[in-house]
C-alpha positions in Angstrom: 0.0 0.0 0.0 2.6 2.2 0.9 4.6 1.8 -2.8 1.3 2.6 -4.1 0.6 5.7 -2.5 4.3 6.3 -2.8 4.1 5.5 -6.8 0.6 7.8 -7.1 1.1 10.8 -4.4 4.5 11.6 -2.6 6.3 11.0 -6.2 4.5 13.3 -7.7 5.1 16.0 -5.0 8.5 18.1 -4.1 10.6 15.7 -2.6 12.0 17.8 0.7 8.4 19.0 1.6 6.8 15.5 0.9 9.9 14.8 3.7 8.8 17.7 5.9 5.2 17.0 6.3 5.5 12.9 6.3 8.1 13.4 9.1 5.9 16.1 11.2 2.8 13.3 11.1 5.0 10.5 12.1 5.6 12.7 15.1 2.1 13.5 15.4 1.1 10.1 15.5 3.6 8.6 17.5 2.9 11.7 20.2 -0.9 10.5 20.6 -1.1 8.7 24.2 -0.3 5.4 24.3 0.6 5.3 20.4 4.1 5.2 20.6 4.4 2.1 22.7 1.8 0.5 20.1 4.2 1.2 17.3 6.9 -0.3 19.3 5.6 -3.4 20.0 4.6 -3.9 16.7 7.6 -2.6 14.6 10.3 -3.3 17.5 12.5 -5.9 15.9 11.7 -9.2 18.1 13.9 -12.0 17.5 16.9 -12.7 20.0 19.0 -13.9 17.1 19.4 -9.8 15.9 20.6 -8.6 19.4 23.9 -6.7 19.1 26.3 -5.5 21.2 28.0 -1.9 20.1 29.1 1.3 22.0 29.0 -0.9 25.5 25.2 -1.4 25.4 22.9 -4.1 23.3 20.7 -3.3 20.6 17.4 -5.1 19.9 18.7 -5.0 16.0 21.8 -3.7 14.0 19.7 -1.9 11.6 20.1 1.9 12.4 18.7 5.0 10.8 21.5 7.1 9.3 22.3 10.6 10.0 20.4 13.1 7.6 16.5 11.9 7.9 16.1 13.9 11.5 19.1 17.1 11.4 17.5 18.5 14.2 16.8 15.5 16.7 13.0 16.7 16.8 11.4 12.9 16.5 13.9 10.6 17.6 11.6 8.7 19.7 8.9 8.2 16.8 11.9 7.0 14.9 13.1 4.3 17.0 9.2 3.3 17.6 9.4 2.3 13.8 12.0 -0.4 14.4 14.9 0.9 14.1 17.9 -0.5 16.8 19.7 2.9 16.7 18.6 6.3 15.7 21.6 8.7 14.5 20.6 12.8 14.1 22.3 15.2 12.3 24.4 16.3 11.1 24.3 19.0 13.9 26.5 22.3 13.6 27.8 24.2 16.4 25.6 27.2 14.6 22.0 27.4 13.4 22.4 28.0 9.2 20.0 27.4 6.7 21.5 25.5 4.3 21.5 25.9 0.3 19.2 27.0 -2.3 15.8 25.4 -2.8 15.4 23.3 -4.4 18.3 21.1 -2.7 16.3 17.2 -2.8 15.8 15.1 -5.8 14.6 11.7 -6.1 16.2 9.4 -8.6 13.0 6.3 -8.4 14.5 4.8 -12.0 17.8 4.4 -9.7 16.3 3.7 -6.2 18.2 6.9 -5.5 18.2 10.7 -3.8 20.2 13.4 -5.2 21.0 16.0 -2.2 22.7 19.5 -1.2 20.7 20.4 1.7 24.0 21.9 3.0 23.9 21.1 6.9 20.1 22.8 7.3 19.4 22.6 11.0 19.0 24.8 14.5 22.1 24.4 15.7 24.3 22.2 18.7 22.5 23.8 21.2 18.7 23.4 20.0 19.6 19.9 19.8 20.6 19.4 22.9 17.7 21.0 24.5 15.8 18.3 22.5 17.8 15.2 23.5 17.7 16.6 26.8 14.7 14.8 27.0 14.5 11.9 24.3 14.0 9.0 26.3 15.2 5.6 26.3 17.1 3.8 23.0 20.2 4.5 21.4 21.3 7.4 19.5 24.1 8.7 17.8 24.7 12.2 17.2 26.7 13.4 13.6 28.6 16.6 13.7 29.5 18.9 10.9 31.7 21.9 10.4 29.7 25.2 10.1 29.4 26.5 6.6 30.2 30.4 7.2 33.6 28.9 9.3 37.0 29.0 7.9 39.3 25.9 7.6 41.5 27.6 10.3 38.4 27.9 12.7 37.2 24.4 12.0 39.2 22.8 14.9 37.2 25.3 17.2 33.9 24.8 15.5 33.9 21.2 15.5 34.7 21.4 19.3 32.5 23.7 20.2 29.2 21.1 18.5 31.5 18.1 20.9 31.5 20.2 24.5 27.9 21.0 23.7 26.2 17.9 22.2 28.8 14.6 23.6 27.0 14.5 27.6 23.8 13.2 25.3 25.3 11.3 22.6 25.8 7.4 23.0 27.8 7.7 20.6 29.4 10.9 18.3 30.4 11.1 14.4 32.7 13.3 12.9 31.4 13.9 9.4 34.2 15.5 7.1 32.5 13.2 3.8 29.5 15.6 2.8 30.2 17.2 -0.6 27.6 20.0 0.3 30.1 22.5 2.4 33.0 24.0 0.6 35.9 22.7 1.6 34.9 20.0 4.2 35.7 17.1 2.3 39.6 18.4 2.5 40.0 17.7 5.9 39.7 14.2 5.2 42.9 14.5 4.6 45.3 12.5 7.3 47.5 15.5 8.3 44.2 18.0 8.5 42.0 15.1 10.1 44.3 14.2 13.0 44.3 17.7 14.7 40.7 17.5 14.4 39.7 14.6 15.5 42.2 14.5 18.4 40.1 18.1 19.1 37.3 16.8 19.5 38.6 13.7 21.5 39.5 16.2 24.0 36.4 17.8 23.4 34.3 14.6 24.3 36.4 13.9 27.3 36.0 17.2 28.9 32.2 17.4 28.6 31.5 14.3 29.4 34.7 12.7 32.5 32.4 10.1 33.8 31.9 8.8 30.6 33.8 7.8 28.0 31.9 8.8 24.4 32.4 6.5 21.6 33.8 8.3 19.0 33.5 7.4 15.0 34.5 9.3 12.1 32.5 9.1 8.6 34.1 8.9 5.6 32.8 9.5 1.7 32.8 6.1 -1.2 35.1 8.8 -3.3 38.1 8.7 -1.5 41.1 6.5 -3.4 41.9 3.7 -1.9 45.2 4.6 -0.3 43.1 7.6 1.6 41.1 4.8 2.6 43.5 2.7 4.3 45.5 6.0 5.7 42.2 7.1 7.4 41.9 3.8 8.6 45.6 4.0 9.8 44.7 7.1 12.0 41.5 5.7 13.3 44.0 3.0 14.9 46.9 5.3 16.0 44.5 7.8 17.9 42.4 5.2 19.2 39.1 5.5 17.4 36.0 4.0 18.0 34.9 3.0 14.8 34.0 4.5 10.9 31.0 4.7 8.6 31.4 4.1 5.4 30.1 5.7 3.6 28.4 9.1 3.1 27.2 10.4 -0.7 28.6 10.0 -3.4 29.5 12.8 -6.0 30.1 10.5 -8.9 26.6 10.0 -11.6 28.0 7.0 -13.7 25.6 4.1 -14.3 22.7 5.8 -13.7 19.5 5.1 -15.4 17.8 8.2 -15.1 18.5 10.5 -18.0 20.7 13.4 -17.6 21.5 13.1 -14.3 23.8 15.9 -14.2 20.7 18.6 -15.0 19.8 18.2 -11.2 23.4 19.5 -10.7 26.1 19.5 -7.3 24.9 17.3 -4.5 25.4 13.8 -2.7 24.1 10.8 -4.6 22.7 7.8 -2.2 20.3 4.9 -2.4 20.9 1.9 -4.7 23.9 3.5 -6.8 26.1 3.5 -4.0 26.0 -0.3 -3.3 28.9 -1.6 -4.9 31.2 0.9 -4.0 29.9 1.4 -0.2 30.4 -2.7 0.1 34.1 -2.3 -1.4 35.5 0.4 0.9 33.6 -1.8 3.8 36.0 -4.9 2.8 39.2 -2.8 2.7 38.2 -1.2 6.0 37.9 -4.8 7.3 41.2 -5.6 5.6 42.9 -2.8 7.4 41.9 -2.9 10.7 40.2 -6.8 12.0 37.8 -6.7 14.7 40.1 -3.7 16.2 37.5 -0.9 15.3 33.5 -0.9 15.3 32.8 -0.7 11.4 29.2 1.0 10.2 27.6 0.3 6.8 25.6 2.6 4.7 25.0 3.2 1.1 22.8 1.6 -0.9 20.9 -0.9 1.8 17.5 -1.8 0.5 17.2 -5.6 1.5 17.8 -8.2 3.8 20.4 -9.6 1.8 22.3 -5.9 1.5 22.6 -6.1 5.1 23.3 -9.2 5.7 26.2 -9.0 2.6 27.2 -5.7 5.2 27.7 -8.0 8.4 29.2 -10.4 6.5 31.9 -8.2 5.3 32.6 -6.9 8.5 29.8 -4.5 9.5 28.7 -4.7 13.0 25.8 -2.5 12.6 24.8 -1.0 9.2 22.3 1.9 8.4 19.8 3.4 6.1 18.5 6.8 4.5 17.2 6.5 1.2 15.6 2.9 1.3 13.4 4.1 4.7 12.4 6.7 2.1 11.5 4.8 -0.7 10.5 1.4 2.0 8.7 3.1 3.8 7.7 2.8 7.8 7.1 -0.7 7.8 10.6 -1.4 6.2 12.4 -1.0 9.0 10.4 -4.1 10.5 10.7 -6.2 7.4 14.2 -6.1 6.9 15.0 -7.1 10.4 12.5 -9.8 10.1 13.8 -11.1 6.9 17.5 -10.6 8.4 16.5 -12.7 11.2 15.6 -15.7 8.8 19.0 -15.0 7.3 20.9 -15.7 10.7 19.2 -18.7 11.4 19.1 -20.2 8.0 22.9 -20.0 8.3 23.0 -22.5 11.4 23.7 -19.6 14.1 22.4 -18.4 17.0 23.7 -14.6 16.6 23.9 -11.9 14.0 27.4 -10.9 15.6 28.7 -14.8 14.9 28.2 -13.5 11.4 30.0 -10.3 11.4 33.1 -10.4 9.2 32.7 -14.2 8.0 33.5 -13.5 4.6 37.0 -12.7 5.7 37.3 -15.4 8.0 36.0 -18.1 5.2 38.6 -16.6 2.7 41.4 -16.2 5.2 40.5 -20.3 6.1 41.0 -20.9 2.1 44.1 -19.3 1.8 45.4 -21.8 5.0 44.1 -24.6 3.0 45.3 -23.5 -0.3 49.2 -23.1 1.4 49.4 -26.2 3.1 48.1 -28.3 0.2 51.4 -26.4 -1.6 
């Protein structure tokens, strides 16, 4: 029903205020007394086998929503009633800015896909943590960005400034430098301008927050090369990192079957196109660091089987945007269920017995392929 109405209404209607107003009535529903428990117990992923242990606490599922759905942390509760395990907001700048130009949200339904340049829309670090002040019980993870009207020189500050202000309420905080919608934020992905920063905000975490340690991640984008890859990866390792998510947008537009994909012009491309790249820089991410750092899927998870291909390859928990969007909110519940016939149709008793099994099996062949020798 909902593809239907999806395929005869919301298409046919701009895509960031058919976001806007579906959001603000999934808040309006789930505030009705009584309803958001309903939702839970009927969306709330169920079976034991998807329990999963991340940032020193278990989740009911690993499927999370991923950081651009809710910038402002204003429905996080309705959010997790739909089914997700984890609920990430953001991203969240130490200022309140406006974003880009309308119109900055494209869907791409021939590819499965959403073109954005929202450009980091949202109330600022303070807003949100009046809201998550009071956002309940579940797990959420807050995404911080660098403010757009901020220099490269001031970014150190800036990003330190959203940490102090928004870690006490985080269960866990990402760094995003991988959005190509703020000049000049994708540079500091670089290793010698991302270790000042993150070390910043290390600091940052651990003076708001000295009874508790924060987890702390940093997100990276599908178009990095390779050897950025595995030097980000380095760093995560040397300064003690928590874990990445990969990956953000992408900026590329090859293989697309919409026509002229280019006239929507600059902005993040995610949803279906991003699948084969997302899965690749989650292998060389496994690769490069083993079971040493928490690792986060996204891009291009639409299915049961995209997940469980994630955990697999060494996701612990992986996340979505674009296929809650075109799912819709029973999709959340369906792919868990679906996952959960995945884990037990493998012989095991835990999605976490899973994670990273295609690197094991291969590592196992390679034994057996040398001793045969």
């Amino acid at each position: 029903m909902y593809r239907l109405f999806y395929w005869l209404v919301l298409s046919r209607l701009p895509a960031e205020g058919t976001h806007r107003v579906s959001f603000a009535l999934l808040r309006a529903f789930a505030a009705v007394p009584g309803m958001r428990s309903l939702l839970a117990r009927a969306l709330a992923p169920r079976d034991p086998e998807l329990r999963v242990h991340a940032f020193g606490r278990e989740l009911p599922g690993p499927l999370g929503l991923a950081a651009g759905f809710d910038k402002d942390a204003k429905g996080v509760a309705a959010l997790l009633a739909c089914g997700f395990g984890f609920v990430e907001v953001g991203t969240v700048t130490a200022e309140a800015q406006p974003g880009n130009p309308k119109p900055r949200l494209f869907r791409l339904p021939r590819d499965r896909a959403l073109i954005n340049r929202m450009g980091f829309n949202n109330d600022g670090a303070t807003a949100a943590a009046a809201r998550l002040s009071h956002r309940g019980p579940g797990t959420v993870g807050i995404n911080i960005g660098k403010t757009k009207r901020v220099s490269e020189t001031e970014a150190l500050d800036d990003f330190a400034r959203s940490a102090e202000t928004l870690a006490p309420l985080a269960d866990y905080l990402v760094v995003n430098v991988s959005s190509p919608n703020t000049p000049g934020l994708r540079d500091l992905q670089a290793v010698d301008k991302l270790r000042p920063l993150l070390q910043r905000v290390r600091a940052a975490c651990d003076l708001a927050s000295p009874m508790r340690r924060v987890p702390l991640l940093v997100k990276i984008a599908p178009d990095l090369a390779d050897a950025d890859i595995d030097a980000v990866a380095d760093l995560a390792l040397e300064l003690g990192l928590d874990g990445i998510i990969a990956t953000n947008t992408t900026i590329a537009r090859t293989g697309l079957a919409t026509p002229n994909p280019e006239s929507y012009g600059a902005g993040g491309l995610s949803g279906a196109p991003l699948k084969t790249r997302s899965l690749e820089v989650l292998r060389r991410l496994r690769a490069r660091v083993g079971t040493k750092l928490l690792l986060i899927a996204v891009g291009g998870i639409e299915s049961a089987d995209d997940a469980w291909a994630r955990i697999r390859a060494g996701a612990t928990l992986v996340q979505a945007y674009t296929g809650f969007i075109y799912g819709g909110p029973w999709w959340p519940r369906r792919l868990q269920r679906d996952l959960a016939v995945r884990v037990r149709e493998a012989g095991l008793s835990s999605i976490e017995q899973a994670i990273g099994a295609d690197a094991l099996e291969a590592g196992a062949a390679d034994s057996r392929a040398r001793a045969g020798r």
